[in-house]
C-alpha positions in Angstrom: 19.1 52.6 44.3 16.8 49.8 43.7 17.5 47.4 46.0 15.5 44.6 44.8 18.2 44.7 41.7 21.2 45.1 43.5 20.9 43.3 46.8 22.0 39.7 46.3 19.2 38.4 49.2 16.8 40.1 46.9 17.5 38.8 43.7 17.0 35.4 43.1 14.5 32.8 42.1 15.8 29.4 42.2 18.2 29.5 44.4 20.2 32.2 46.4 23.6 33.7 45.0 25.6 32.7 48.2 28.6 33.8 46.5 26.9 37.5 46.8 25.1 37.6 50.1 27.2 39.3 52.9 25.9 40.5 56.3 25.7 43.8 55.4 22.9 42.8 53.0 20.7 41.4 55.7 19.5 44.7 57.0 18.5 46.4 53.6 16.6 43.2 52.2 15.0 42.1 55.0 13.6 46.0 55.3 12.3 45.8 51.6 11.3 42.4 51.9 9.3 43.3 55.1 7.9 46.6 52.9 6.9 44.3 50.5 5.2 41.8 52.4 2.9 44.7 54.1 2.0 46.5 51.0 1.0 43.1 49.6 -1.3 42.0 52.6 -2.5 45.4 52.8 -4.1 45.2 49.6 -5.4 41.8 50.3 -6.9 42.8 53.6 -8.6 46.1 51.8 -9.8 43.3 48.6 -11.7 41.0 51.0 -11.9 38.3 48.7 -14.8 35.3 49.3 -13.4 33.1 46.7 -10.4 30.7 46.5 -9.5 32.1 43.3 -9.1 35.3 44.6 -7.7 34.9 47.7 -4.9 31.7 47.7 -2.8 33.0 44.7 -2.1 36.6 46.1 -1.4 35.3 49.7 1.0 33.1 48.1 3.1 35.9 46.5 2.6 37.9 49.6 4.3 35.6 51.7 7.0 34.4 49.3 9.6 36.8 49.2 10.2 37.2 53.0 9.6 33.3 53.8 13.1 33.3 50.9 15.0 35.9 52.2 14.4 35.3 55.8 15.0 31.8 55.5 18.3 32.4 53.6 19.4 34.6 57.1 18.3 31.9 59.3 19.9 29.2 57.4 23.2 31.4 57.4 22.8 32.2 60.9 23.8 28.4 61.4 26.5 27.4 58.9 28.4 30.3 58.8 27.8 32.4 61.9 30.2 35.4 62.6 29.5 38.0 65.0 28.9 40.9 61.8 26.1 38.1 61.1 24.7 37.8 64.3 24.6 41.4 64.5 22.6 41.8 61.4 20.4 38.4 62.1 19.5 40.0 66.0 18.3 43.5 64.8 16.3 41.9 62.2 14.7 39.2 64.1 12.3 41.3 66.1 11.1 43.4 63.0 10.1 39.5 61.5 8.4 38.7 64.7 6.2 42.1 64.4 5.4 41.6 61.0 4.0 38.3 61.6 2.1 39.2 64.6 0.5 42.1 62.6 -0.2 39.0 59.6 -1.2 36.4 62.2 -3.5 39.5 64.3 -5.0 41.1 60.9 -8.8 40.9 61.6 -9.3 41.4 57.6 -7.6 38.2 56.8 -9.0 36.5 59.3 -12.4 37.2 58.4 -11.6 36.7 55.3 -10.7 33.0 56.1 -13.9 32.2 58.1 -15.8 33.6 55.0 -14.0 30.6 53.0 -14.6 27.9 55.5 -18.4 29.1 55.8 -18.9 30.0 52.3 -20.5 28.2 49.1 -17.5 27.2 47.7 -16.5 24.9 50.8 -18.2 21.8 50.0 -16.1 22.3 46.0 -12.4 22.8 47.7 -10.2 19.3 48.1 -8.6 18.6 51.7 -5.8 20.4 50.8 -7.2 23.7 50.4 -9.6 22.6 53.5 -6.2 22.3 55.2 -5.4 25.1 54.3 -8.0 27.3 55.5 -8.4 25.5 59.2 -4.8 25.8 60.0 -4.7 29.4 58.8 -7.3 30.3 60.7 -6.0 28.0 63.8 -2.9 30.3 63.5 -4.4 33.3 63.6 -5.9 32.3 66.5 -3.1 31.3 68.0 -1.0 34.1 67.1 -3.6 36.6 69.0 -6.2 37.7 66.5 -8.5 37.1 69.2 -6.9 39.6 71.8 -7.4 43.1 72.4 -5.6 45.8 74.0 -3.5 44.8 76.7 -3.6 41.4 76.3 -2.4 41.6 72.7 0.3 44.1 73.3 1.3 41.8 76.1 0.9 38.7 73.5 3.2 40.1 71.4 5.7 41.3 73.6 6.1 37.6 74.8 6.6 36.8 71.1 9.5 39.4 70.7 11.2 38.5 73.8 10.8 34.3 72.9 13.0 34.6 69.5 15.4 37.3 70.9 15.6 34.5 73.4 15.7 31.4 71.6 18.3 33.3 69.6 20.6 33.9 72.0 20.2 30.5 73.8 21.6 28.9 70.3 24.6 31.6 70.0 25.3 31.2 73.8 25.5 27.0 73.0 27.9 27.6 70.1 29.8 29.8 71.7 30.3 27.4 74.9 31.0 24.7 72.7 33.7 26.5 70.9 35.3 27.8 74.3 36.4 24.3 75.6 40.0 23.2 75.0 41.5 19.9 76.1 45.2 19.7 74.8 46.9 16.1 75.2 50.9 15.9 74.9 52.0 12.8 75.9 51.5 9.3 75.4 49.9 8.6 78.3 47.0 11.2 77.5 46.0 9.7 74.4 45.9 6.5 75.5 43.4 4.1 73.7 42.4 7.0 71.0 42.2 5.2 67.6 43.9 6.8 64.7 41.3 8.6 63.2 40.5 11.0 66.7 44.1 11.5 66.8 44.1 12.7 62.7 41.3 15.0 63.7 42.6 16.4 66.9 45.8 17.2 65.4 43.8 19.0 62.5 41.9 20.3 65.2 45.6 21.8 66.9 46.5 23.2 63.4 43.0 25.2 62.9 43.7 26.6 66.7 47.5 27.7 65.7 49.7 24.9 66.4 50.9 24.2 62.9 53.7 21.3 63.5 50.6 19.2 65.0 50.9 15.4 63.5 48.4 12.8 64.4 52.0 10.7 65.0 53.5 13.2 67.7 50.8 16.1 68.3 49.9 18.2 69.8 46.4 17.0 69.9 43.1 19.3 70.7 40.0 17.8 71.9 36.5 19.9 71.9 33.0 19.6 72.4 32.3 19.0 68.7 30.1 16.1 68.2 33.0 13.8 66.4 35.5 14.8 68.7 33.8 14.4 72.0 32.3 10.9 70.9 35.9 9.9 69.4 37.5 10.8 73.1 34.0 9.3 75.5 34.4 5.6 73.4 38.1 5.5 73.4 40.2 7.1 75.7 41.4 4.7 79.1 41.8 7.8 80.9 39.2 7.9 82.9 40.3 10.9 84.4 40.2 12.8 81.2 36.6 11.3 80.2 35.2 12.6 83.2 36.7 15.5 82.4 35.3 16.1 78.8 32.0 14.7 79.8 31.7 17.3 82.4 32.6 20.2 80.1 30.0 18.9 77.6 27.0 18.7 80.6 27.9 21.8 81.8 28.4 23.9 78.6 26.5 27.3 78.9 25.8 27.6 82.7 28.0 30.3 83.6 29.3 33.5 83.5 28.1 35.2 80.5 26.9 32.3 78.2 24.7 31.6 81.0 21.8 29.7 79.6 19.8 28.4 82.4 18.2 32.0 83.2 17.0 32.0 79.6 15.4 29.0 79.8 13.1 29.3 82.9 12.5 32.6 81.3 11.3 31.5 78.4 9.1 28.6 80.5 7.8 31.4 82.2 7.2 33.1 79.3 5.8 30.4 77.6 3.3 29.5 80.1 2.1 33.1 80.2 1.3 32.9 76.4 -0.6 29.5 76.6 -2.6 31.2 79.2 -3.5 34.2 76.7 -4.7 32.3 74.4 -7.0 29.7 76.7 -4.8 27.0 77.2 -4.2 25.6 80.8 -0.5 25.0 79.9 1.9 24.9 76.6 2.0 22.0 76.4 -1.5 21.8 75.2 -1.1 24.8 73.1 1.5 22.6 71.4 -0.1 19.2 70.8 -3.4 21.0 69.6 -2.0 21.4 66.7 -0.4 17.6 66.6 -1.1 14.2 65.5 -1.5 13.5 69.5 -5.2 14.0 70.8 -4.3 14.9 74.0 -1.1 15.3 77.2 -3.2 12.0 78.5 -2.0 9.8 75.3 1.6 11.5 74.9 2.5 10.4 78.6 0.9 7.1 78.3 3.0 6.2 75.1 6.2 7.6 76.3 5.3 5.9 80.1 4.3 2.3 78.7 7.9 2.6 76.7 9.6 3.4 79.6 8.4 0.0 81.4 9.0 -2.3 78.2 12.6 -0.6 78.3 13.6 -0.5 81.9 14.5 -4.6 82.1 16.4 -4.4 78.7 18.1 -1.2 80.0 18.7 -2.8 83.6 20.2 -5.9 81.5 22.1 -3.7 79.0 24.2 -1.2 82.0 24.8 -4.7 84.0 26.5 -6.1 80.4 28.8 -2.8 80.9 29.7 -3.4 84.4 30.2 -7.1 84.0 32.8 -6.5 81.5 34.5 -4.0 83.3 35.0 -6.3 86.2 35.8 -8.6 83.6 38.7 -6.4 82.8 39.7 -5.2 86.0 38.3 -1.6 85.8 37.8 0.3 89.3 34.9 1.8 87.0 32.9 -1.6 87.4 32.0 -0.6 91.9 31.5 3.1 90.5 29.8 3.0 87.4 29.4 6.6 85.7 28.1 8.0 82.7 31.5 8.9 81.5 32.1 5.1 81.4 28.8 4.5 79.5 30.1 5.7 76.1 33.9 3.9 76.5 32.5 0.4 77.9 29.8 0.3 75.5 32.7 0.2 72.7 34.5 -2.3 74.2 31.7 -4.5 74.8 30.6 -3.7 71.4 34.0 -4.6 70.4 34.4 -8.1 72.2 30.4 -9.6 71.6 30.4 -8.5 67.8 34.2 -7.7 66.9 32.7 -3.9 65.8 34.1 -1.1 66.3 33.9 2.5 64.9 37.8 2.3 64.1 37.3 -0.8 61.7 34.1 0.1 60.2 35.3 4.0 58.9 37.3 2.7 55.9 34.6 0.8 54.9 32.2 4.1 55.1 33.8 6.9 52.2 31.1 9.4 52.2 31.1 9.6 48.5 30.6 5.7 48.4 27.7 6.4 51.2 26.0 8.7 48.6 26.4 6.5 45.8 24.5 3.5 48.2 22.0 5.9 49.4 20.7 7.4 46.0 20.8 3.9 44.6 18.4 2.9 47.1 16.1 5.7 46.5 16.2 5.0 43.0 15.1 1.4 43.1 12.2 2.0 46.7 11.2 5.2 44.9 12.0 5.8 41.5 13.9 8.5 41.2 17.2 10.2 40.5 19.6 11.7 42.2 22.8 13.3 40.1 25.0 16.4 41.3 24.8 19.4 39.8 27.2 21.8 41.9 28.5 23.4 38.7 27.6 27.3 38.3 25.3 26.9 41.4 27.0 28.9 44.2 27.0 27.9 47.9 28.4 29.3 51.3 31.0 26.7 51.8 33.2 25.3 49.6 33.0 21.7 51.0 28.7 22.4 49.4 27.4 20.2 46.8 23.8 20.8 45.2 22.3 17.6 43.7 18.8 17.6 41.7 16.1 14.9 41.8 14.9 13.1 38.7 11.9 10.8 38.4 13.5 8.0 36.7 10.8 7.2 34.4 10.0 10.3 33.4 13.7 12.0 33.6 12.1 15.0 34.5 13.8 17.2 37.4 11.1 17.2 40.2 13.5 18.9 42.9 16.6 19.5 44.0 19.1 20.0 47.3 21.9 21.5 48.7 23.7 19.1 51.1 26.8 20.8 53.7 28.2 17.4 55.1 31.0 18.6 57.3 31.5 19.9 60.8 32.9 23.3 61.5 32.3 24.4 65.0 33.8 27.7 64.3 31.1 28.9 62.5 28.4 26.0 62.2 25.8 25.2 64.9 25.9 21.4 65.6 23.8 18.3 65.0 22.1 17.4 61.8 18.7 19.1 60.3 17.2 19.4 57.3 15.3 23.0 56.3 13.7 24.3 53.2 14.6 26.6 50.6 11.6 26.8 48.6 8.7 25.1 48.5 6.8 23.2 45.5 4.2 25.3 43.7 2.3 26.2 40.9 1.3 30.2 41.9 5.1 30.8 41.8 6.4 28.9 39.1 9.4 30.7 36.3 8.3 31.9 33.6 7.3 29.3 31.0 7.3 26.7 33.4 3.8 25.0 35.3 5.6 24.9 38.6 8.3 25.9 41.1 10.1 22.5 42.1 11.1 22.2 46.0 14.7 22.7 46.8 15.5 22.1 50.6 18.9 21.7 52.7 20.1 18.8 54.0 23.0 19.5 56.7 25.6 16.9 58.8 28.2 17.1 61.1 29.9 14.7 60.5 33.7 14.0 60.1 35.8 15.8 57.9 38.1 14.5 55.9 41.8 14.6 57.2 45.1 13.6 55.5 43.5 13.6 52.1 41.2 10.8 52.8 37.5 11.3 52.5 35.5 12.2 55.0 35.1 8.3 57.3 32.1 7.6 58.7 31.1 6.2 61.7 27.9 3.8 61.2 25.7 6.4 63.7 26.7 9.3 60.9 25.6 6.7 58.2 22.0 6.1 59.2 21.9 9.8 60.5 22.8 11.1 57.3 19.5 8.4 56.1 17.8 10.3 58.7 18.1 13.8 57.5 17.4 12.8 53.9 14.3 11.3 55.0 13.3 14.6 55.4 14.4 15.8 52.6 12.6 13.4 50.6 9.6 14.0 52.2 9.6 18.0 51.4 11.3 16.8 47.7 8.9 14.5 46.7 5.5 15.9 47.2 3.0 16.3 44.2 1.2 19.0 45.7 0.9 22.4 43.8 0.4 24.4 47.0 2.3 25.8 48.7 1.1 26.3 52.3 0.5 22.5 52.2 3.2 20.9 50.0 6.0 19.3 50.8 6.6 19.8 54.9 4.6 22.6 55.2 1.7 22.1 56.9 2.6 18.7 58.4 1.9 18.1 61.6 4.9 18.2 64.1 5.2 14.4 65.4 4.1 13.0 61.9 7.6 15.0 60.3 9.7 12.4 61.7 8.2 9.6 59.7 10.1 9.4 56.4 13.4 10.4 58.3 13.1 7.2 61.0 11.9 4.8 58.2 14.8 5.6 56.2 17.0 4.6 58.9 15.4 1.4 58.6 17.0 0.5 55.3 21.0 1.0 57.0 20.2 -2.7 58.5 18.9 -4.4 55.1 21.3 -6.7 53.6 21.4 -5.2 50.1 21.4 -1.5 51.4 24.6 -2.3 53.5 26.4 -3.9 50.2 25.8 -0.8 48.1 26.6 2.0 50.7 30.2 -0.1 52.3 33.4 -0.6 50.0 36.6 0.0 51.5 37.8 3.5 50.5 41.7 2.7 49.5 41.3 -1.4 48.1 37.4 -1.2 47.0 36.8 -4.2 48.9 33.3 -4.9 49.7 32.2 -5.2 53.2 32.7 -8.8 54.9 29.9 -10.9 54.5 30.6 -11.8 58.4 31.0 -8.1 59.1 27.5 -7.5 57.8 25.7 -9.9 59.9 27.7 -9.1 63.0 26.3 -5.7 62.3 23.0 -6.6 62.2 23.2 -8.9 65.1 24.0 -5.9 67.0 21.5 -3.5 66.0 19.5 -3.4 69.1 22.8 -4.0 71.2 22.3 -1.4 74.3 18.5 -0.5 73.0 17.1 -0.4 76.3 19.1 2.2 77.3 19.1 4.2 73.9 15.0 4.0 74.7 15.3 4.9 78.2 17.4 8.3 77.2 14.8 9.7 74.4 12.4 9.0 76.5 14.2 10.9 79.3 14.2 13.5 77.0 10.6 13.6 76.1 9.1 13.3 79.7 11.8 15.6 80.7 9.9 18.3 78.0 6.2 17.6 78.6 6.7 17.9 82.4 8.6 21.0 81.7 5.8 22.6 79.5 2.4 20.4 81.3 3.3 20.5 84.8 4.0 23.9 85.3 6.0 24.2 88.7 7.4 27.9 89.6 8.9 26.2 92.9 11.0 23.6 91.1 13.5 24.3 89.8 14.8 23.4 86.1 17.9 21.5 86.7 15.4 20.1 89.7 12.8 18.7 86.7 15.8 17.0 84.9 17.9 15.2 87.8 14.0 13.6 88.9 12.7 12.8 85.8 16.6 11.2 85.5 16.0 9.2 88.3 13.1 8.0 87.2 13.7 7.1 84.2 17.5 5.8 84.0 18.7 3.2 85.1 22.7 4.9 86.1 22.7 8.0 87.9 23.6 11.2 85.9 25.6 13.4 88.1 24.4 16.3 90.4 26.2 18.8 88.2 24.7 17.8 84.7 22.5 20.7 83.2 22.6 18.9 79.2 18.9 21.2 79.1 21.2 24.7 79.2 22.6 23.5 75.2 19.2 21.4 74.6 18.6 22.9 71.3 15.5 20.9 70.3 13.5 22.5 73.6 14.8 25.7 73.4 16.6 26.9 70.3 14.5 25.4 68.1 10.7 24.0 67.3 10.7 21.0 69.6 9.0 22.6 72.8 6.6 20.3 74.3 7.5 18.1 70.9 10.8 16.2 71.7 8.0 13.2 72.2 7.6 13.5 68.3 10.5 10.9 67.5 8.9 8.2 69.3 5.4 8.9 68.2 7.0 8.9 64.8 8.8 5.7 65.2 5.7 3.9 65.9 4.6 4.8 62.4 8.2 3.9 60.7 8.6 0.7 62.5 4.9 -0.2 61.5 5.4 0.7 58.1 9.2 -0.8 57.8 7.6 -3.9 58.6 4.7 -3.6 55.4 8.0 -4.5 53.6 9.6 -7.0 55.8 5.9 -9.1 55.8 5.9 -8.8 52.0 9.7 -10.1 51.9 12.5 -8.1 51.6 14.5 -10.0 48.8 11.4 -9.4 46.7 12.5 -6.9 44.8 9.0 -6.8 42.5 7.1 -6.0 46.0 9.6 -4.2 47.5 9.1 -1.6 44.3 5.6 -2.0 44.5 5.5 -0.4 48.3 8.3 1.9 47.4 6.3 4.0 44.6 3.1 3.5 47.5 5.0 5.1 50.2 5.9 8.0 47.7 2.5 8.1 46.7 1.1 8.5 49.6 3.3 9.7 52.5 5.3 11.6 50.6 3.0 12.8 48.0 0.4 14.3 50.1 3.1 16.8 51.9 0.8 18.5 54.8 -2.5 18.6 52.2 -4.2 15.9 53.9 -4.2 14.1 57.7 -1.5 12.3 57.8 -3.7 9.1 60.2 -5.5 8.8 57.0 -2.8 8.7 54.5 -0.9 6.4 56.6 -4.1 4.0 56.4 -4.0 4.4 53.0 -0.4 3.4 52.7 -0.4 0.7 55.2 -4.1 -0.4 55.4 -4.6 0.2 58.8 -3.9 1.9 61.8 -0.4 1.5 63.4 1.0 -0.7 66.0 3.3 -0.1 68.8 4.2 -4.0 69.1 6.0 -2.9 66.1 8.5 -0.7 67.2 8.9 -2.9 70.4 9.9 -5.4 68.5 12.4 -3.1 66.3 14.1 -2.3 69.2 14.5 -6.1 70.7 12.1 -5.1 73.5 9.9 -8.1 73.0 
């Protein structure tokens, strides 16, 4: 039997038959995919080659197939996790480690590299295929080319044991997440809880077997799922319960045997160990050295001179919380907790700008949202966005695929498959974007000059309930800008190659810039008319509900500032300041202290389910988003200098911004495209003054 004909993980080009792929493919086409990839290096290791013409096209095909099916495991492995794919996705994971520590080790292709980079051709190849070249060759290098014998045994050991553990830590966070069960009953319990939490915890009571649940007379079931938790923190006036739920949620995965905080000083450990292989004095600096970032020095001093333009605004902002819950009588106001942070923060938000969640949601329709958002793209970028989900199968039925137009070409350039919905059963939480194939010319169909990117673009945000659509909350709204930010960036390049088009190749805190400048367009005035109708009367948003929401859009900044940047000094000192006496939870309740302004509690471990550090790529990176947002609040404001209700100018930097930034994908530095774009270096007075900071 053939399996690269009858394996549905095999046997697809555009994109994969999810209708097909079960777990019990995942073993048999990962094997032949692995097979595949070695007899294809193999020969390119025994050809040598010394020319680009010679060398790039074959080491694109040899990577292509496993980089497709492995990414279709992976991407399952988060939406629609069971325990047959686990199974499948654990035994596997290990082989893919070895086969790219024998790709990343191979002295051949290594070789082979320098010869390019010291070769005649050199001073003929563009930056892109430059790029190409120094980071393959930085890779090797820092996958362990350089090592021998024990050392690179030990090397890749380390690497084994860091997925199997990453792995584990992400399966261990969604399984603590699912565990916890709060079930309300009365009156009392639900006190406060707006209609909507009450629709989806009585949903939530159906899923988990309690079929007569009503959102009018329960039972109601509250978890640790993003828009549950947040619906209970802001509205509930049981305090009680709050501090229950809030506990849960900063406790999730440290005991028994979804344990996390073992793996993760193991993997410190573990992490330190292979920095020190490879020459570095910590990870941290094996981390930034291939970053945007020139050094730990600069990192610190960024997220350090944020954290004193924050603290007065964040000192002001908690004392607006406890004023008003004097105000109102609350015991909370002499005891101030972080369980009140969330609740008070509504109310105030409530009483100084008449917002609220609750009132905004019907004003938010998701399909409305969409409508808004592609509109936008189309008149900043000039392109078009239509869905296409007919014939095109997906893993969930709630799965739409859209494709990308230019508009004046009507050309497809792209396309995307976006999973909106939260389903903590199955679906690992937060919001990401990932790629399913990548733009290029070497592996474009038959009769075609080039394969178009298609990426994923996944939410978790409410579902719909009680045959509305799915309501959003403003925070999903400019989230869900957020992730297609990304997903314009990887959609829209013009580059033909693939280890540089797109995101590939982009360095880590430069990823975040199309995502954070696309949030910036949720507070422009014509934006917010195109995305808000009411989702029962049509009714467009009220003019004075419009400005009250942009009169609060730095409302609580300081604090919002202070907690990322917890966050990000929290990981650098974690992966820079190696200490084997200090504990973890140790690290976080100091760096807490010195950088919030209320106290989190003693028992908080939030870094046992912190995925960014630990199941995924952030590791000595979390600082990214506010290196990032230096560059999006620098170049939001090229627009808001050249006016806003220009529409002429507001074009004219649109089709820039994709010419440039999102053009170039990872084939050029992104400092100097940004120049380009903007016309000189960035500021951070920008984003200080984004954030109401000055």
């Amino acid at each position: 039997m053939n399996e690269f004909t009858t394996n549905p993980l095999l046997n697809w080009t555009i994109t994969p038959a999810y209708d097909q792929i079960k777990p019990e493919h995942v073993e048999p086409g990962v094997t032949a995919a692995i097979a595949h990839t070695e007899t294809e290096i193999a020969a390119l290791e025994a050809a040598k080659p010394t020319r680009w013409a010679d060398f790039y096209p074959q080491m694109e095909r040899a990577f292509d197939l496993i980089q497709r099916v492995w990414g279709v495991v992976s991407h399952l492995n988060g939406v629609k996790n069971s325990p047959e794919l686990r199974e499948a996705y654990q035994k596997m994971q290990g082989r893919i480690v070895q086969l790219l520590n024998r790709i990343g080790q191979s002295r051949p292709l290594y070789e082979t590299y320098c010869a390019l980079r010291d070769g005649e051709e050199w001073a003929t190849y563009d930056e892109g295929q430059r790029r190409t070249i120094t980071q393959a060759i930085q890779q090797a290098e820092q996958a362990g080319v350089g090592l021998d014998g024990a050392a690179r045994e030990r090397f890749n050991q380390i690497s084994e044991r860091l997925a199997e553990l990453g792995n584990q830590f992400g399966n261990n966070s969604l399984d603590a997440t699912k565990a916890y069960q709060l079930w309300l009953t009365t009156a009392e319990e639900i006190a406060g809880l707006p209609a909507s939490t009450l629709a989806q915890a009585a949903s939530a009571a159906q899923q988990a077997g309690k079929e007569e649940a009503t959102a009018e007379s329960g039972p109601w079931l509250i978890t640790l799922d993003q828009p549950s938790y947040l619906g209970f923190l802001k509205n509930s006036q049981r305090r009680d319960l709050r501090q229950q739920v809030y506990m849960a949620y900063v406790t999730r995965a440290t005991s028994g045997e979804l344990n996390n905080a073992p793996l993760v000083r193991e993997m410190l450990d573990l992490r330190q160990e292979l920095a020190e292989l490879l020459g570095y004095n910590t990870y941290a600096e094996l981390s930034l050295s291939t970053k945007m970032a020139p050094s730990v020095t600069a990192v610190e001093g960024l997220l350090n001179d944020l954290r004193t333009a924050a603290r007065p605004a964040g000192e002001r902002d908690l004392a607006q919380l406890v004023t008003a819950a004097r105000a109102a009588g609350d015991p909370a106001a002499d005891d101030f907790q972080m369980w009140d942070v969330y609740y008070w923060t509504e109310r105030v938000r409530e009483s100084e700008f008449a917002l609220s969640d609750e009132a905004l949601r019907p004003y938010f329709p998701l399909p409305r949202v969409l409508e808004g958002m592609f509109s936008l793209v189309t008149d900043i970028f000039g392109i078009r966005v239509a869905e296409a989900s007919e014939g095109v199968p997906v893993w969930h039925e709630d799965v739409q695929y859209f494709k990308v137009f230019d508009a004046a070409t009507d050309q497809q350039i792209a396309g995307f498959f976006f999973d909106p919905y939260s389903r903590p059963a199955e679906k690992r939480g937060g919001a990401w974007m990932d790629v399913v194939v990548t733009r290029s010319a070497v592996l474009a169909p038959e009769g075609t000059a080039v394969r178009l990117p298609i990426a994923y673009m996944i939410c978790n945000q409410t579902p719909p309930v009680d045959g509305k659509p799915s309501l959003m909350t403003f925070y999903e709204v400019t989230t869900l800008f957020h992730e297609f930010g990304h997903v314009l960036h990887h959609l829209l390049t013009t580059v033909d190659n693939g280890f540089v088009a797109g995101v590939a190749g982009v360095e880590w805190d430069a990823i975040e810039l199309p995502s954070q400048f696309m949030e910036n367009w949720c507070y422009y005035r014509p934006t917010l008319n195109q995305l808000a109708a009411h989702y029962e009367t049509g009714e467009s948003l009220p003019d004075e509900t419009l400005n009250r929401i942009l009169a609060a859009r730095n409302y609580q900044s300081g604090y919002a500032t202070l907690r990322q940047l917890y966050f990000g000094l929290f990981d650098m000192t974690l992966h820079h300041h190696f200490d084997t006496v200090e504990s973890v939870h140790e690290v976080q309740q100091r760096i807490g202290k010195e950088t919030a302004v209320i106290p989190y509690p003693p028992e908080d471990q939030f870094y046992a389910t912190f995925g960014h550090l630990f199941g995924g790529p952030y590791g000595a990176g979390y600082y990214s988003y506010k290196w990032a947002e230096v560059l999006s609040a620098d170049a939001f404001g090229a627009f808001e200098e050249a006016g806003l209700d220009n529409k002429a100018t507001v074009e004219t930097l649109g089709r820039r911004f994709r010419d440039t930034v999102l053009a170039a994908g990872g084939s050029r530095d992104p400092m100097a495209v940004y120049r380009e774009f903007r016309g000189r270096d960035p500021r951070v007075e920008a984003l200080l003054k984004q954030d109401g900071l000055i």
